[in-house]
N, C-alpha and C positions, 0 to 999 in steps of 0.2 A: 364575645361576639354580641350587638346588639344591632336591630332593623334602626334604618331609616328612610327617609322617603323615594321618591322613585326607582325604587327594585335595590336600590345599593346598600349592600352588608359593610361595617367594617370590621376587621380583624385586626386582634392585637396583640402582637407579639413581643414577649418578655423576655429578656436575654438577661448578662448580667450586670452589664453596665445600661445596656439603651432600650429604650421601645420603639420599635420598627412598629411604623399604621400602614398598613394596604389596603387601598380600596380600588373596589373594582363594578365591573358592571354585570349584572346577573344576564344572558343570554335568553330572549325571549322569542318565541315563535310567529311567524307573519303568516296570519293566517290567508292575507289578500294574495301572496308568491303562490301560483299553481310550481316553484319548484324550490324549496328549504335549504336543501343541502346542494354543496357545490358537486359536479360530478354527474347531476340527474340529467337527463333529458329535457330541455322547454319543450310546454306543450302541445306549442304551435307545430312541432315536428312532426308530435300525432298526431294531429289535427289533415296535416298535409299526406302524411301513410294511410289516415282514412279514408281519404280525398281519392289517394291515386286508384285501392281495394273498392270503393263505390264506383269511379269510373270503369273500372277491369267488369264487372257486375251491371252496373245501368249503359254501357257504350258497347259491349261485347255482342249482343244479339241484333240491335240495331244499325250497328256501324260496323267492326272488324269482319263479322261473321255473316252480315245480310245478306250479300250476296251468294253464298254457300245455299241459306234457306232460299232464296228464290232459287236457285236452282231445282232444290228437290222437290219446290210445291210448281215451277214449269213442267221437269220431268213426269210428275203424277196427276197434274191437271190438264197440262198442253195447251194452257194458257198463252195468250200473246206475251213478248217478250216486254213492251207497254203498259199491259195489262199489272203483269205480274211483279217488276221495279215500279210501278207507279204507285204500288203502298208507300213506298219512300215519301214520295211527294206528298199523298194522303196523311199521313203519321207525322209528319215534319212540319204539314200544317196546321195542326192542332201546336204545337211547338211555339212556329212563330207567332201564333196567335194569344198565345199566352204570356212570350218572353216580358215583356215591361212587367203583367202581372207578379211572374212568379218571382221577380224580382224584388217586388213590395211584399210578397207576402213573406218575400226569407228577412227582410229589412223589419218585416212587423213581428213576426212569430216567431222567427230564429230558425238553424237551419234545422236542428235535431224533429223539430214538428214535420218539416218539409222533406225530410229524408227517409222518415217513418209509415210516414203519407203517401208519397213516391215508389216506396218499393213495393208497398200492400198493394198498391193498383198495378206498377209492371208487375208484379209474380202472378196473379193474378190474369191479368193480359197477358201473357205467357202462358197459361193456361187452359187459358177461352182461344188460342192461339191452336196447340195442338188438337184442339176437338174439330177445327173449323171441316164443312166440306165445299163452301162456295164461295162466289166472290167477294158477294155482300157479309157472311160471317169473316170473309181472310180481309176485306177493310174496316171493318166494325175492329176486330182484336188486336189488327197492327196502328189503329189508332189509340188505343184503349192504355196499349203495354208502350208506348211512346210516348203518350200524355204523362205514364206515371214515372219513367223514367226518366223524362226530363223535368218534372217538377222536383225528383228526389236527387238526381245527378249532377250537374253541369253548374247551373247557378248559384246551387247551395255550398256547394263544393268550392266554388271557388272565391264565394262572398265570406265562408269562413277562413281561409289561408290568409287572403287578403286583407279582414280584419287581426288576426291572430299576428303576422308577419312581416309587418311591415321593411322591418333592416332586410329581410332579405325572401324580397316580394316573387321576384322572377323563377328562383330556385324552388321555391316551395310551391310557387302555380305549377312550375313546370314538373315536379313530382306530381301533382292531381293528375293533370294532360298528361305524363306519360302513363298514369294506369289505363288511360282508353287505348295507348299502342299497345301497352301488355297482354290488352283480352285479345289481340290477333293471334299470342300464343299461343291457346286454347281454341285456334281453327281447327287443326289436325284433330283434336281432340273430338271436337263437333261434326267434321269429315268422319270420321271413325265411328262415334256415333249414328249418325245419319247412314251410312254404310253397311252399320252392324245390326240394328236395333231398330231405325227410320227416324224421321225427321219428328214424327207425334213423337216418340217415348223420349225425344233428344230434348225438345223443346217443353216438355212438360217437367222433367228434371231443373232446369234452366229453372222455371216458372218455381218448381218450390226450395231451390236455393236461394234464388231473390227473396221470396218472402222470409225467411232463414237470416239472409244477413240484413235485412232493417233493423232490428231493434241495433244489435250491437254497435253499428255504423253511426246509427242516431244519437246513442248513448254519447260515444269519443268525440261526434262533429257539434254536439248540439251545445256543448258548453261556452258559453261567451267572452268572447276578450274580455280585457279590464278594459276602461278608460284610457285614453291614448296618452295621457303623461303617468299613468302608473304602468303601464305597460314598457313601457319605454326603462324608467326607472327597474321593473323587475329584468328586462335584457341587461342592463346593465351591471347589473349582479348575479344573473344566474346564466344567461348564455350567450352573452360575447362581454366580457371586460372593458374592451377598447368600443362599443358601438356608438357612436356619435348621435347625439339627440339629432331627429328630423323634426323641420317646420315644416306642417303640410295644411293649407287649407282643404276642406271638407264641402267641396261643390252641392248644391243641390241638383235635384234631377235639373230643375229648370236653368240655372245657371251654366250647367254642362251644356246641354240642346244649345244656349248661344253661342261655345264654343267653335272655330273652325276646329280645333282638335277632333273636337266628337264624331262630327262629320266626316273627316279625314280618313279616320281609323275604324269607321264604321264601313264606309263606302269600302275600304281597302278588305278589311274582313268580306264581306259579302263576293267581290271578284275574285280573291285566291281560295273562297269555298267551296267557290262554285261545281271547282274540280274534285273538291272533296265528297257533295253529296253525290257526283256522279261515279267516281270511284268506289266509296263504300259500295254503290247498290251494282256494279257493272265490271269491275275488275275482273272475278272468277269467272265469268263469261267471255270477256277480252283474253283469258290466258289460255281456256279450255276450246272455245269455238276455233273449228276446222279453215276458217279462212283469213285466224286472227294470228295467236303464237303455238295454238294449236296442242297443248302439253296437256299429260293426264292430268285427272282428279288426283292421283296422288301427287304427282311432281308441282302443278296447280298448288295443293296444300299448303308445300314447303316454302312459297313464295310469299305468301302472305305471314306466318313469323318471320321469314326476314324481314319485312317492312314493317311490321310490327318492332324488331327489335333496333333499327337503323333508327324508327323513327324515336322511341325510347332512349338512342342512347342520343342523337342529337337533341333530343329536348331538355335532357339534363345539362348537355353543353347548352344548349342557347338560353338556357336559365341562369347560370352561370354567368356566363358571358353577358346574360341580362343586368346583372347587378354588377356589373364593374365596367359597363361600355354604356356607349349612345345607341339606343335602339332603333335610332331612329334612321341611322346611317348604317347598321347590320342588315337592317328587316329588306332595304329593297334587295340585297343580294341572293339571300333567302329566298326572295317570292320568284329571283328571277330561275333559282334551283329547281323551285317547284314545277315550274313553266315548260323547263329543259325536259324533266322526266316526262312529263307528258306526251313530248315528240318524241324519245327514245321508244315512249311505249305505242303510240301511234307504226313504227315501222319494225316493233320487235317480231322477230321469227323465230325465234331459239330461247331455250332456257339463258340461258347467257346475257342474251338481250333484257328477259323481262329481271333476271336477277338486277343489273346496270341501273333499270327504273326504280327496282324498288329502294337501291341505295341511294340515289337522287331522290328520291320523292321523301324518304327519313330526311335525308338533308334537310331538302328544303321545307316542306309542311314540320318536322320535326321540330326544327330551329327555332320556326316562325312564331310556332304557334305560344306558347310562353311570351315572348316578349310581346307580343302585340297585348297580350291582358294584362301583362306586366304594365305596361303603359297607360294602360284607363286607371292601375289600381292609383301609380306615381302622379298622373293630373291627376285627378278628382276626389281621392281619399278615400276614406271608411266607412263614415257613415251612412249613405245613401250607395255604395257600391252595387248592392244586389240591383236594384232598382235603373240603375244605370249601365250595369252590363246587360241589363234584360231590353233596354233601348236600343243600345246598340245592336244587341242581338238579335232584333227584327230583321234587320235585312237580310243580316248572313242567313238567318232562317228562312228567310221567301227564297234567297237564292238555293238555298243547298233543298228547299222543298220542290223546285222549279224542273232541277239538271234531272231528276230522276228517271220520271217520265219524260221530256223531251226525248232525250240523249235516246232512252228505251222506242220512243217514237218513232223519232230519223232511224232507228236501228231497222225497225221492221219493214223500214220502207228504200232501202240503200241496204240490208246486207252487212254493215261497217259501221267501227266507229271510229275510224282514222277523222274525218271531215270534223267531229265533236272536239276530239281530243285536240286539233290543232284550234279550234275554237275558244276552247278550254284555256291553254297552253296563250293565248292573243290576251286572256283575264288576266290571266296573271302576272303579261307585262306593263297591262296598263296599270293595276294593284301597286306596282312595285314604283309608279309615279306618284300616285295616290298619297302615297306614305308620306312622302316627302315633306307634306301640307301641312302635319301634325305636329307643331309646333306646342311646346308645352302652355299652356294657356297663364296669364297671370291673375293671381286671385281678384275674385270680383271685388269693386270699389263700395265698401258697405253701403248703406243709407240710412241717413238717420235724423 
């Protein structure tokens, strides 16, 4: 046996008539593949398991559960019912005021900074949360734990699937987006709490679990794709064989803005949310109020993981169904889903009724909501993403900052939210024309 040059040994072997030469190639390890051996997991899949466990943790006190806690800081303040959904608004503001921001800041620092960042201030705001006794402390701390969990949640979460993911964009958003249905699981959970214990000792737990899962969260999401032709190259080899190279130009924020795309799917976001930030903060109120569907705090409970779990398990279908269809021609069906539950829950009087909406409303918000981010990711690309869904995200955030207090407004002065919810439910048909518009944009003509 003797070396020669690049890594290849030859061998030689003596028989008794012949000499057999074999040469061969020494196997060498790639240190750029985040995956070596065939069989492993890509790490884009962690990335996206991260994604969904941060949204379950930064969307759960805010969104599945919110209206739970105003109920209990209603019940022991006797606050207006304005008063008390109108943190929604307050807290959501801070939100939309930042979204372009926190988008350049996941685009410059990456996301594991901005996840780390994010949760120290929600656990935190969770914290300053259950000590509050007045107005001004219960706006101060639901601003506070909403600034950090939207810096640490939403954007960063889904600017790293979206770089990590590209072959299969829809499916791995739509695992992020279904961990914020998942944390509806853990109503009951916080019902029972709040029941058992009170809403301080419920929401102070909350507060140092959040600070508990930053590091780790930060650790898995914060590691950065490779470059878009070695990443490609390592799918190729390590988790999908057959993946087909994609051409994708890489928008800038400002070349997107010229988009009609942008606009399209921005406007469409913002009308089918509308319903969402009024729900988050007013559902358990619509299901327990005596002139609404009228059901206990327990039977109340049980309805909120179902639409937690309806809406999880269509998000994985419309992620799916995101990478092997036209989104463009699914999403108005979807929005019109969403539309429908609305008026089902407008005239529901029985458990039965409000069960009917929450399966519609999984449908529809379920479905939707993946492919619609799936589609900023397929126009515009990777590199400016963050940055560009936090544009987009302005609006949907004035609007889902707006429905809170309103909806809570007209409440206190009508009795009802039939008149909203059919209001609502008119958003979300014209959304569902809106889509229509978004038209995949063609790459900009360079200049030179």
């Amino acid at each position: 046996m003797r070396n020669v040059p690049n890594g290849r040994r030859l061998f030689i072997d003596k028989s008794l008539d012949t000499m057999k030469v074999r040469k061969f190639t020494m196997t060498t390890s790639n240190k750029q593949s985040p995956k070596a051996k065939a069989g492993r997991v890509f790490y884009g899949w962690w990335v996206a398991l991260a994604g969904a466990v941060n949204m379950v943790v930064s969307s759960g006190p805010t969104f599945q559960a919110a209206s739970t806690l105003f109920r209990a800081i209603e019940d022991e303040f006797g606050w207006s019912r304005a008063l008390v959904t109108g943190v929604a608004s307050f807290g959501r503001f801070g939100g939309a005021m930042l979204g372009p921001l926190e988008g350049w800041l996941v685009d410059k620092f990456g996301t594991g900074k901005m996840v780390l960042i994010g949760f120290t201030l929600g656990g935190l705001g969770m914290i300053f949360y259950s000590q509050l006794q007045g107005p001004i402390q219960y706006y101060a701390a639901y601003f506070i734990l909403s600034i950090g969990f939207s810096l640490g949640g939403f954007v960063p979460s889904m600017s790293a699937v979206n770089a990590w993911m590209p072959h299969r964009r829809a499916t791995a958003m739509a695992i992020v987006i279904g961990g914020s249905s998942l944390g509806g699981v853990f109503v009951p959970a916080i019902v029972w709490g709040i029941n058992t214990y009170g809403w301080r000792e419920t929401t102070l737990v909350i507060g140092v679990l959040t600070l508990a899962a930053g590091p780790p969260l930060a650790f898995i999401q914060g590691r950065r794709a490779p470059e878009y032709s070695v990443l490609m190259t390592q799918l190729a080899k390590a988790d999908s064989p057959d993946t087909q190279p994609l051409t994708q130009h890489d928008f800038t924020p400002k070349e997107a803005l010229r988009t009609r795309a942008f606009w399209s799917m921005s406007i469409t976001h913002m009308l089918a949310n509308l319903s969402v930030g009024a729900i988050s903060s007013h559902i358990y109120f619509q299901l327990t109020d005596k002139n609404a569907v009228n059901l206990s705090d327990q039977s109340a409970a049980t309805i909120l993981p179902i639409m937690a779990f309806a809406s999880f398990g269509f998000q994985m279908l419309g992620g799916l169904a995101g990478d092997r269809s036209n989104k463009r021609i699914v999403l108005p069906i979807l929005i019109v889903c969403q539309g429908i539950s609305l008026l089902v829950l407008a005239q529901a009087g029985s458990y039965w009724a409000a069960l009917t909406f929450a399966l519609l409303w999984g449908l529809g918000f379920g479905g939707r909501t993946p492919m619609l981010h799936a589609m900023r990711g397929e126009y515009f690309g990777r590199k400016h993403f963050g940055i560009i869904l936090g544009m987009g995200a302005f609006p949907m955030a004035i609007g889902m900052m707006a429905t809170p207090f309103i909806v809570g407004w007209v409440f206190d002065r009508t009795g009802s939210y039939v008149g909203q919810l059919y209001t609502l439910a008119a958003f979300c048909a014209i959304a569902a024309v809106t889509i229509l518009l978004a038209t995949k944009p063609p790459a900009p003509v360079q200049q030179h």
